[in-house]
Each structure stands twice: as C-alpha cells, then as structure tokens.
N, CA, C and O atoms as a CHARMM CRD file, in Angstrom:
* protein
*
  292
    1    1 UNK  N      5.05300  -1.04600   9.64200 PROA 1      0.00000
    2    1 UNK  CA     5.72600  -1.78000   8.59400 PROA 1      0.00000
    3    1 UNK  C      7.23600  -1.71300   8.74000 PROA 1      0.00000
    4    1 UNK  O      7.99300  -2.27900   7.95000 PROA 1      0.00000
    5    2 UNK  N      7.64600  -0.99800   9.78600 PROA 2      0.00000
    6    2 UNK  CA     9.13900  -1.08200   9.67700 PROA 2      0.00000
    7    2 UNK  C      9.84900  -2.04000  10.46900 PROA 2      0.00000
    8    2 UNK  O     11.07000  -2.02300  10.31400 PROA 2      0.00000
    9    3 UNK  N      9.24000  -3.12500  11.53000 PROA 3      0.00000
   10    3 UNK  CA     9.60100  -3.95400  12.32500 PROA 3      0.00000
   11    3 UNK  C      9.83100  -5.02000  10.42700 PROA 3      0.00000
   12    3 UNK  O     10.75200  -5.83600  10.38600 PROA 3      0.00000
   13    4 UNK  N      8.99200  -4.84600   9.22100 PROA 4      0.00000
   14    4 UNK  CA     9.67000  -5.50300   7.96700 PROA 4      0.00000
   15    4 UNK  C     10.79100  -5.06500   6.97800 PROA 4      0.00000
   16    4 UNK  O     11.11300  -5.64800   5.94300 PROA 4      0.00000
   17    5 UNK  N     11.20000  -4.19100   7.37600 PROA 5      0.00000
   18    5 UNK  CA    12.18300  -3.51900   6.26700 PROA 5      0.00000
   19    5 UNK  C     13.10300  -3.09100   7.37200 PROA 5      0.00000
   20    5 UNK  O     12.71900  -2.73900   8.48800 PROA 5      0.00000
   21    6 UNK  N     14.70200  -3.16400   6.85800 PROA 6      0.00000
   22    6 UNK  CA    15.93000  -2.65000   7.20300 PROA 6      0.00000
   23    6 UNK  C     16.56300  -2.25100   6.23500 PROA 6      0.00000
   24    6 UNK  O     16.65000  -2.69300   5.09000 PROA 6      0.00000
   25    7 UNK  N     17.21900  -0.99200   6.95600 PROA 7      0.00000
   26    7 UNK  CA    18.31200  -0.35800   5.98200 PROA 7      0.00000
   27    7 UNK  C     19.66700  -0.71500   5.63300 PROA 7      0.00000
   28    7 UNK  O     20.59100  -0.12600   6.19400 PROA 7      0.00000
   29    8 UNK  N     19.82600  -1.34500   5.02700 PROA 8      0.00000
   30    8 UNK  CA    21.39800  -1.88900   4.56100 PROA 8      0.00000
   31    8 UNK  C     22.30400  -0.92100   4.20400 PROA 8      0.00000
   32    8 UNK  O     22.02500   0.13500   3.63700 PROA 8      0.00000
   33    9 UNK  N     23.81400  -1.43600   4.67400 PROA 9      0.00000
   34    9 UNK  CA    24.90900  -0.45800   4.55700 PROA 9      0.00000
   35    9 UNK  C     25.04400   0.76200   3.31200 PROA 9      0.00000
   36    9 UNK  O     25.54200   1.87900   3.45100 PROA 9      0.00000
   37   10 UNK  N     24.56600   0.29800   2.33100 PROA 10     0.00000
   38   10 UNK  CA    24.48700   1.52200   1.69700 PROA 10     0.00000
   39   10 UNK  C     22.68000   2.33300   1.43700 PROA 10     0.00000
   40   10 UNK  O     22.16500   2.90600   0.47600 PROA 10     0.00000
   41   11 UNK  N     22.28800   2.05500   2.55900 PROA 11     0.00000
   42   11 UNK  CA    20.99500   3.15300   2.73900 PROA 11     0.00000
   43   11 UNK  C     19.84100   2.14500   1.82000 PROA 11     0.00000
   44   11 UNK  O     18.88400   2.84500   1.49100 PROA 11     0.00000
   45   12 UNK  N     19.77800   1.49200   1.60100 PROA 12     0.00000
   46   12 UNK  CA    18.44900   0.89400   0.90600 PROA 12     0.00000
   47   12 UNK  C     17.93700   0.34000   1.81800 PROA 12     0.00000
   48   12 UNK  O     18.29200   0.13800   2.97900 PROA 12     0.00000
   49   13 UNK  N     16.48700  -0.07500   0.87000 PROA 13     0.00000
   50   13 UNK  CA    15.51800  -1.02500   1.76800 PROA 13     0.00000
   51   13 UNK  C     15.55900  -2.60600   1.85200 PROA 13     0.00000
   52   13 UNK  O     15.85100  -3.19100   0.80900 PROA 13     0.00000
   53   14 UNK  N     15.39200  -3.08800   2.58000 PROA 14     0.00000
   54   14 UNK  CA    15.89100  -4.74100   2.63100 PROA 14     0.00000
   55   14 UNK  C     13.99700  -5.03500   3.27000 PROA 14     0.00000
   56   14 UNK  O     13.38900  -4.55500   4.22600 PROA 14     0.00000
   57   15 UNK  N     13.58600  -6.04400   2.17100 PROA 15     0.00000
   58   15 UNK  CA    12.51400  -6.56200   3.08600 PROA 15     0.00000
   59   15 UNK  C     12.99900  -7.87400   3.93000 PROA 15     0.00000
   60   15 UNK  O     13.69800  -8.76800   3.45400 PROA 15     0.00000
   61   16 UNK  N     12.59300  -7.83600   5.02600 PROA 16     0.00000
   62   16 UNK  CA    12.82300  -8.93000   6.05200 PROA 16     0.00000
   63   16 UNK  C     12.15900 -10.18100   6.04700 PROA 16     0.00000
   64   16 UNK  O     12.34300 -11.07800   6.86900 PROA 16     0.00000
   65   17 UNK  N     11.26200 -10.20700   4.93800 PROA 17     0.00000
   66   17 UNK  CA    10.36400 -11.42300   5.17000 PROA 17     0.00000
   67   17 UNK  C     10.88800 -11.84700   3.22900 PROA 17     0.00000
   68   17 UNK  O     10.21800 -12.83700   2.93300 PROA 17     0.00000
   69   18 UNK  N     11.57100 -11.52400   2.28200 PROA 18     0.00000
   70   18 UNK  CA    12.14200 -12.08700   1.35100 PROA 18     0.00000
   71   18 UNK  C     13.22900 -11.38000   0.43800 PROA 18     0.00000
   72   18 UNK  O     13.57100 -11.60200  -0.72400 PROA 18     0.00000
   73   19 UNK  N     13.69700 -10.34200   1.48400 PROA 19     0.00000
   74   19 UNK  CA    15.09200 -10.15400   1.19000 PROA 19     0.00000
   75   19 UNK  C     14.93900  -9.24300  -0.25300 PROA 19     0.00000
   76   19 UNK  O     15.94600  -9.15900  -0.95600 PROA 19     0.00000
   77   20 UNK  N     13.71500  -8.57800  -0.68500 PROA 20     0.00000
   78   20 UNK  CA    13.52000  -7.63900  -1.60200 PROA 20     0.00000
   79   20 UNK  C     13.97400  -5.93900  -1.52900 PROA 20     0.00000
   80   20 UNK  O     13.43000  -5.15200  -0.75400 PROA 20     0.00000
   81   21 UNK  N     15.01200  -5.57800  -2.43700 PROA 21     0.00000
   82   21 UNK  CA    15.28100  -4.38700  -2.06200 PROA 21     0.00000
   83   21 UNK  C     15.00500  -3.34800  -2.67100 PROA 21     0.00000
   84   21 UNK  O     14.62900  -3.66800  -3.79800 PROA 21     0.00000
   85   22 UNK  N     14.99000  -2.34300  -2.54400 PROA 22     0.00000
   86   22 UNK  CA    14.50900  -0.91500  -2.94200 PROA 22     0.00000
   87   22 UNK  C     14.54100   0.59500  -2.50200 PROA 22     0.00000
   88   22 UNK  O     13.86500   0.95500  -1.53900 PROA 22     0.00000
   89   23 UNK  N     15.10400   1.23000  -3.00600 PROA 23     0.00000
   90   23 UNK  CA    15.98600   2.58600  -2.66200 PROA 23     0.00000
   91   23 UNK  C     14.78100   3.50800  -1.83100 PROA 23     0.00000
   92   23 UNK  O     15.24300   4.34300  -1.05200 PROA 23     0.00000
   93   24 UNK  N     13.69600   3.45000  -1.90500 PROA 24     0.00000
   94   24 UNK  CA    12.20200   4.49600  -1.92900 PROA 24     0.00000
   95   24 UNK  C     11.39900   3.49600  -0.46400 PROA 24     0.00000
   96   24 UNK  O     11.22200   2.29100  -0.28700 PROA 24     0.00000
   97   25 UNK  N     11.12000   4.58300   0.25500 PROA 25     0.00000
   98   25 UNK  CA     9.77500   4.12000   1.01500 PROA 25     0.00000
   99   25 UNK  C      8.76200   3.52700   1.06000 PROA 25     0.00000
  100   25 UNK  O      8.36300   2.57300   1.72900 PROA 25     0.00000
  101   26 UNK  N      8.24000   4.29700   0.10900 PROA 26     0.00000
  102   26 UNK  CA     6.91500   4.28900  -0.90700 PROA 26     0.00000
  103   26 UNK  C      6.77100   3.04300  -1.57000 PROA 26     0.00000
  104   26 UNK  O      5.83700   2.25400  -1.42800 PROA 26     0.00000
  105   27 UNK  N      7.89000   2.90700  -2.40000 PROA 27     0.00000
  106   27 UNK  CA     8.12400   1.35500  -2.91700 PROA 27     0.00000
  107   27 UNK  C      8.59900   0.10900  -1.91800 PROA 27     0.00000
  108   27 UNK  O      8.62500  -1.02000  -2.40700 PROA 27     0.00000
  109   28 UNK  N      8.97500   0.29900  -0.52400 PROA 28     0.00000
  110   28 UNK  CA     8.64000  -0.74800   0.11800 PROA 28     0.00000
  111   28 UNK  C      7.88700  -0.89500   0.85100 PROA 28     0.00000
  112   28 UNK  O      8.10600  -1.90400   1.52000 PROA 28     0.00000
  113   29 UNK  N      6.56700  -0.10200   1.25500 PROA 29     0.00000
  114   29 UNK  CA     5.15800   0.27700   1.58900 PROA 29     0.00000
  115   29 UNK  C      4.31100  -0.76900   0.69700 PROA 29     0.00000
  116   29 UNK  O      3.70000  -1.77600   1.05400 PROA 29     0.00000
  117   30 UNK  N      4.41500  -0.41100  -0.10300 PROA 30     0.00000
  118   30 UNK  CA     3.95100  -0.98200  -2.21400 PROA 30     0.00000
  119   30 UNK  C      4.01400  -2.45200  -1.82300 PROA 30     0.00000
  120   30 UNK  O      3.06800  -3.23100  -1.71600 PROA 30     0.00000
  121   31 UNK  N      5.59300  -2.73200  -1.58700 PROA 31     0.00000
  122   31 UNK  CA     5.55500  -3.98000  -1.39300 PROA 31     0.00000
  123   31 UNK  C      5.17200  -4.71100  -0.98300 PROA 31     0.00000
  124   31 UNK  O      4.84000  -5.74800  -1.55700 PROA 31     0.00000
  125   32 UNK  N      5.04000  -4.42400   0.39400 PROA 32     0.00000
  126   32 UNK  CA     4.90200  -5.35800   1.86800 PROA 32     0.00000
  127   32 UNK  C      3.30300  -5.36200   1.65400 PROA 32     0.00000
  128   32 UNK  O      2.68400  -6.33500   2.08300 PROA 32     0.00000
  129   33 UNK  N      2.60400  -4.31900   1.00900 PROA 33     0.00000
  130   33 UNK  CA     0.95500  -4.39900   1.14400 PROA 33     0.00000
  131   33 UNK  C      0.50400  -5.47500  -0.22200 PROA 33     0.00000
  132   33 UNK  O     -0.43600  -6.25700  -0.36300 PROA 33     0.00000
  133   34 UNK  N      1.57300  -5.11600  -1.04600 PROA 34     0.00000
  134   34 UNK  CA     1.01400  -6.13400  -2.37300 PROA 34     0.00000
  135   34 UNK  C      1.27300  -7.40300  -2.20700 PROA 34     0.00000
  136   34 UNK  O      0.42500  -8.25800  -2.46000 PROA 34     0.00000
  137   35 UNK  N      2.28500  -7.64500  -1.83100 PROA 35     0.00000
  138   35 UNK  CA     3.21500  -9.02000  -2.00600 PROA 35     0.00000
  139   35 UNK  C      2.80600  -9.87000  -0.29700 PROA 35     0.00000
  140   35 UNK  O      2.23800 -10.93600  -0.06100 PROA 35     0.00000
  141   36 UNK  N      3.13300  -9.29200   0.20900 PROA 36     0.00000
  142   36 UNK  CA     2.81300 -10.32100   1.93700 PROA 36     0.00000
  143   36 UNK  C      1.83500  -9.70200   2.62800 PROA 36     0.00000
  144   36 UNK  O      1.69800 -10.06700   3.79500 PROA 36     0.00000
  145   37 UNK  N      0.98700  -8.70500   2.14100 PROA 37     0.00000
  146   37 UNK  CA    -0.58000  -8.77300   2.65800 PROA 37     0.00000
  147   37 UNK  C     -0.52000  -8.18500   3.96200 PROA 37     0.00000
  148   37 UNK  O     -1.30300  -8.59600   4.81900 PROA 37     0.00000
  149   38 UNK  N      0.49200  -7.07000   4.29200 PROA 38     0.00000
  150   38 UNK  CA     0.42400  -6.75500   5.76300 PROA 38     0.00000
  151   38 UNK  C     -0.93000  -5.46100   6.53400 PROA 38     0.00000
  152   38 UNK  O     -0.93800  -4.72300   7.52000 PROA 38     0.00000
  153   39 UNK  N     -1.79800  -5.74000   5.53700 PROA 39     0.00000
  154   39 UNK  CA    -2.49900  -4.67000   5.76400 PROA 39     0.00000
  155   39 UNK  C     -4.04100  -5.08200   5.83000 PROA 39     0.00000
  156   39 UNK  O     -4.27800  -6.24700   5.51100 PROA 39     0.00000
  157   40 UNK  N     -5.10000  -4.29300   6.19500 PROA 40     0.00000
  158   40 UNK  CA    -6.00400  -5.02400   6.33600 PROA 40     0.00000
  159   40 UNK  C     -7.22100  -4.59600   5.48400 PROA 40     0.00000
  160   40 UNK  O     -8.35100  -5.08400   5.51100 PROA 40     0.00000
  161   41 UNK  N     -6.74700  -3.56800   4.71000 PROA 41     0.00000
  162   41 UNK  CA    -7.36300  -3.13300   3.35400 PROA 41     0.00000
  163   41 UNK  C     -7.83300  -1.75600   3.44400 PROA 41     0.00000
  164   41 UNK  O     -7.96200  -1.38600   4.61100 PROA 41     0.00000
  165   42 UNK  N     -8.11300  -0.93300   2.60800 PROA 42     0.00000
  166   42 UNK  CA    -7.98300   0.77600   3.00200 PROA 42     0.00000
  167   42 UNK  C    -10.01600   0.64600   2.41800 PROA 42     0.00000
  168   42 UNK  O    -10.55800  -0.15700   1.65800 PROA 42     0.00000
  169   43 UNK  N    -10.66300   1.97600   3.31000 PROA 43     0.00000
  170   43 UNK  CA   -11.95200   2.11000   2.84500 PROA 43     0.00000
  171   43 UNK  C    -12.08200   3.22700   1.89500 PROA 43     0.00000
  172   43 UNK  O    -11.69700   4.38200   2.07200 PROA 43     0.00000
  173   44 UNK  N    -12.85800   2.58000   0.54200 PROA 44     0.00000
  174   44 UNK  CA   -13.58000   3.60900  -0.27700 PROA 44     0.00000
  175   44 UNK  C    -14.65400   4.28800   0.28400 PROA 44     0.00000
  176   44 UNK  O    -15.70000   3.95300   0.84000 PROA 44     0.00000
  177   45 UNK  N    -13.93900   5.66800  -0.10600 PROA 45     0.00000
  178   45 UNK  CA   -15.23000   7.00300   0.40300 PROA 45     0.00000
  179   45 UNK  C    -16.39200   6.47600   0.01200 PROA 45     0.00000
  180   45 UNK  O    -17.28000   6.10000   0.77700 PROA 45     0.00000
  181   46 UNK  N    -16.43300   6.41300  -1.78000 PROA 46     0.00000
  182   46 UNK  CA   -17.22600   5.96900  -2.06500 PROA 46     0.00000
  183   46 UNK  C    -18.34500   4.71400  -1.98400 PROA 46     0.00000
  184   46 UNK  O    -19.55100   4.68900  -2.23200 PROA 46     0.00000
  185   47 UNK  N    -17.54600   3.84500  -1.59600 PROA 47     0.00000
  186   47 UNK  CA   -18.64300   3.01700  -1.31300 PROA 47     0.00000
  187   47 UNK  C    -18.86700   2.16000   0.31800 PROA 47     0.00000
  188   47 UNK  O    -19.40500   1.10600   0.66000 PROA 47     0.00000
  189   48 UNK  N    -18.16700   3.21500   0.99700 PROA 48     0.00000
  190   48 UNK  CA   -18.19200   2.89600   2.31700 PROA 48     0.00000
  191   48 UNK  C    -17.61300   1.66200   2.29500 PROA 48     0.00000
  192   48 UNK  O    -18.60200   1.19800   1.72800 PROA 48     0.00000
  193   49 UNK  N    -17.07700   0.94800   2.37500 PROA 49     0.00000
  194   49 UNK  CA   -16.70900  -0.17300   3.07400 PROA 49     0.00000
  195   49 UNK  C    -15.20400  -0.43000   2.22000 PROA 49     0.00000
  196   49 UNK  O    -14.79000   0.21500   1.25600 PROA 49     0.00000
  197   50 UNK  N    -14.59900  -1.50200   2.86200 PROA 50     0.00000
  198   50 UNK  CA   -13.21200  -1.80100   2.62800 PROA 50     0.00000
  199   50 UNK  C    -13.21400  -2.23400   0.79000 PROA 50     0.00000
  200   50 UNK  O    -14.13400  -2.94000   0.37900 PROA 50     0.00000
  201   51 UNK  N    -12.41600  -1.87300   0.07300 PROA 51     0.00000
  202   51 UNK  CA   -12.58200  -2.56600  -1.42800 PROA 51     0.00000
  203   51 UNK  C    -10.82500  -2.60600  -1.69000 PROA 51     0.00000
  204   51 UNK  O    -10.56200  -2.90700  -2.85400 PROA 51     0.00000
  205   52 UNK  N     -9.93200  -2.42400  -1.05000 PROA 52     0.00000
  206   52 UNK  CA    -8.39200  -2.69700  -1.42400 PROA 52     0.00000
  207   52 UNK  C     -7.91100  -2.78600  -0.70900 PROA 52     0.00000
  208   52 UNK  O     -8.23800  -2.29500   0.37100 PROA 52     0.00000
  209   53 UNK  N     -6.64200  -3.60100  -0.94200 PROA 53     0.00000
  210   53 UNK  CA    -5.52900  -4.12500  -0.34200 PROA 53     0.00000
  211   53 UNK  C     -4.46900  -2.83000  -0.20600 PROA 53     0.00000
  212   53 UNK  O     -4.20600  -2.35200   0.89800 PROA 53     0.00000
  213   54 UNK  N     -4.06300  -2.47100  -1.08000 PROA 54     0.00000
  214   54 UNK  CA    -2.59500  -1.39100  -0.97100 PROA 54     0.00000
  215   54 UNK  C     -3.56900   0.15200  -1.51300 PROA 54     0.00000
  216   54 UNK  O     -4.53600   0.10000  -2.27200 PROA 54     0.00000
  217   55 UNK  N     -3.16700   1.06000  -1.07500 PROA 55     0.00000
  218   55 UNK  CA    -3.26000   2.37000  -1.46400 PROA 55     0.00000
  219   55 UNK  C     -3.81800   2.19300  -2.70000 PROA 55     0.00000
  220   55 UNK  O     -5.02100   2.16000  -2.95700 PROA 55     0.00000
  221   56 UNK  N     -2.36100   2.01500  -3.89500 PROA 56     0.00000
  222   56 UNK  CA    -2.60100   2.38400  -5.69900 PROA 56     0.00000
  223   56 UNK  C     -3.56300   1.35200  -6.17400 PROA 56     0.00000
  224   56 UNK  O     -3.97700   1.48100  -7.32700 PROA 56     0.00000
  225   57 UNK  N     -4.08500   0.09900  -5.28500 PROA 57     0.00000
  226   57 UNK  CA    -5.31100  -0.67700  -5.58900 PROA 57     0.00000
  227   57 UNK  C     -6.52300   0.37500  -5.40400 PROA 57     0.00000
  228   57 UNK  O     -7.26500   0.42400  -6.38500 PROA 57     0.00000
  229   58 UNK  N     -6.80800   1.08900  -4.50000 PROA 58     0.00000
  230   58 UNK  CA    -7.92700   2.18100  -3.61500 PROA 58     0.00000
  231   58 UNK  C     -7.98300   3.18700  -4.77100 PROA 58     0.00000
  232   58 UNK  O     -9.03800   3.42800  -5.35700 PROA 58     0.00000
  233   59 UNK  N     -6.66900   3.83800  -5.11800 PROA 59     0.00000
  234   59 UNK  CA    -6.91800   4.93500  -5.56900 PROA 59     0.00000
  235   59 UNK  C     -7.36700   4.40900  -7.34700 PROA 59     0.00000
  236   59 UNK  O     -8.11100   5.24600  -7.85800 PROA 59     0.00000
  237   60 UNK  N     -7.16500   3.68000  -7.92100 PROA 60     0.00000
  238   60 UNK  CA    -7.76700   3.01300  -9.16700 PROA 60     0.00000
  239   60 UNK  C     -8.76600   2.64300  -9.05500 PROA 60     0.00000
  240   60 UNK  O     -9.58400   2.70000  -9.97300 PROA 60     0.00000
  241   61 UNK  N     -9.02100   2.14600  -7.89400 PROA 61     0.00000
  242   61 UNK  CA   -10.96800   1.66000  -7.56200 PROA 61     0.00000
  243   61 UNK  C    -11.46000   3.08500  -8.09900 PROA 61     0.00000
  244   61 UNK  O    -12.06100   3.26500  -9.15800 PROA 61     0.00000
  245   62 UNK  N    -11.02200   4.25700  -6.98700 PROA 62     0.00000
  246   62 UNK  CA   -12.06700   5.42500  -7.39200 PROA 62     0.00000
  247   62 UNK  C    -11.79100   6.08100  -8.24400 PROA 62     0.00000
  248   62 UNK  O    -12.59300   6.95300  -8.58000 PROA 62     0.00000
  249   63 UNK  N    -10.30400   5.90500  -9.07800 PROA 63     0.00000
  250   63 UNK  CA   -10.84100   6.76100 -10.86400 PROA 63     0.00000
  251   63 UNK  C    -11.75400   5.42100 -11.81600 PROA 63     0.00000
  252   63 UNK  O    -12.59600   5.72900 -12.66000 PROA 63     0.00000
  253   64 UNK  N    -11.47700   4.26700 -11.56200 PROA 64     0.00000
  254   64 UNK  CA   -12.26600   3.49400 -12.04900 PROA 64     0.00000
  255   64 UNK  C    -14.03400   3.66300 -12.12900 PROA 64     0.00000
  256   64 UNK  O    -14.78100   3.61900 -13.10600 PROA 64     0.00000
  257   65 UNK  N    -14.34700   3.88600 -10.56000 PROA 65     0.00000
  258   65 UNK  CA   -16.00600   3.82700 -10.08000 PROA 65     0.00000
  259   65 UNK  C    -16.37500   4.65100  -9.61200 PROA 65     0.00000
  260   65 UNK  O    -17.26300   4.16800  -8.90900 PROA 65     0.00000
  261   66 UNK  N    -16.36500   6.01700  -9.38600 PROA 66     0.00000
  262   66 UNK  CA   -16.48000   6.88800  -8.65600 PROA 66     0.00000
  263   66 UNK  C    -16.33200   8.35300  -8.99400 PROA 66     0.00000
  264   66 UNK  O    -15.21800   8.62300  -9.44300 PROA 66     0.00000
  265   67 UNK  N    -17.21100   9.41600  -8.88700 PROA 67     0.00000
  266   67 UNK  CA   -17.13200  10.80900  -9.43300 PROA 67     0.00000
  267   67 UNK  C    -16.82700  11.37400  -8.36700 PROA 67     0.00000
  268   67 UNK  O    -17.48500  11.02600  -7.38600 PROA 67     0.00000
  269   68 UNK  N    -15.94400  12.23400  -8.20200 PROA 68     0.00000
  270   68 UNK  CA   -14.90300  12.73100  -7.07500 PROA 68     0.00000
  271   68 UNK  C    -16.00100  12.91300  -6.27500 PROA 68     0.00000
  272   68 UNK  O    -15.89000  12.49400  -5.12300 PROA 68     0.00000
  273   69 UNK  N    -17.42300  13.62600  -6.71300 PROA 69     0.00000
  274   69 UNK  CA   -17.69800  14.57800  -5.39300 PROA 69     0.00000
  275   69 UNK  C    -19.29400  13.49500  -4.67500 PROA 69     0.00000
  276   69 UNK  O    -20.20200  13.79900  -3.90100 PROA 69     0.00000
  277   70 UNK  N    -18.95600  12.22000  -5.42200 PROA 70     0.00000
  278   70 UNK  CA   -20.20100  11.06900  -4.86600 PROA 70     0.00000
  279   70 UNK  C    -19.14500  10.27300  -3.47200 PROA 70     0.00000
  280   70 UNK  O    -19.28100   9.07000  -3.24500 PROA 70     0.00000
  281   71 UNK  N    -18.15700  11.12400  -2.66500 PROA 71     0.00000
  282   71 UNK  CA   -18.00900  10.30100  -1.26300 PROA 71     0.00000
  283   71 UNK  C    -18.92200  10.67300  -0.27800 PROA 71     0.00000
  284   71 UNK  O    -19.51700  11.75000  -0.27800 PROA 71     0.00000
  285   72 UNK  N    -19.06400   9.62600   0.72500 PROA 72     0.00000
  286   72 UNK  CA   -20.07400  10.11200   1.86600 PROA 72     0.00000
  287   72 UNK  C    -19.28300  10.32700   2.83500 PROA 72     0.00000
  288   72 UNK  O    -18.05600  10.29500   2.73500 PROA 72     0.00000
  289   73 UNK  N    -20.11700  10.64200   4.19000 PROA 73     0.00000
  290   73 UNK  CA   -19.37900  11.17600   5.15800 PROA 73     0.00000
  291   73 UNK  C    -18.89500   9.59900   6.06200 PROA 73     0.00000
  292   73 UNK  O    -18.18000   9.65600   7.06400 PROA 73     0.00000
C-alpha cells in the first residue's frame, strides 16, 4: 500500500489516488482498503472463508457472529 500514500513536507499522509490526508498509518491503511478497494478481503476464522473488505469490517463480523473460541484451524 505504500506505492499509494506519500509523505508530504510536513510528515503526513497524502493518498495518491485522491489526494486524502492523514497524520496515522493505520488511518491510511483504513483508507485505501475502505474507499479504493485495494485489498482482496481478510478471512474469518470463523467461518472459513473471506467475509471483509478492511480489517475493522473482519473484526465487527466476529464480535457480531462469532464466540471467540468457535475458530477452526
């Protein structure tokens, strides 16, 4: 993800594909997975197969559907 984000003269994040900025990593990680889809979706333990787009989509799936200790291998 970093061939999308540059650091501008005073240390922030610049996204490269619409010029969105933001002081945090994390929050331009956030971005690039919510907003321009650079990812190809993360897998729930729980239900084996792909169910989100960004991380904080994944991790709400499983407090949403899921009892910590029902992941498989």
């Amino acid at each position: 993800m970093a061939a999308y984000s540059v650091r501008t003269a005073e240390g922030k994040l610049c996204c490269t594909l619409c010029q969105h900025i933001t002081h945090k990593t994390y929050n331009m990680r956030s971005h690039l997975e919510g907003k321009h889809k650079l990812t190809s979706g993360y897998r729930c333990e729980g239900c084996c197969e792909v169910v989100a787009t960004t991380k904080q989509a994944l991790y709400k799936h499983k407090l949403a559907c899921h009892q910590p200790a029902t992941f498989c291998q």
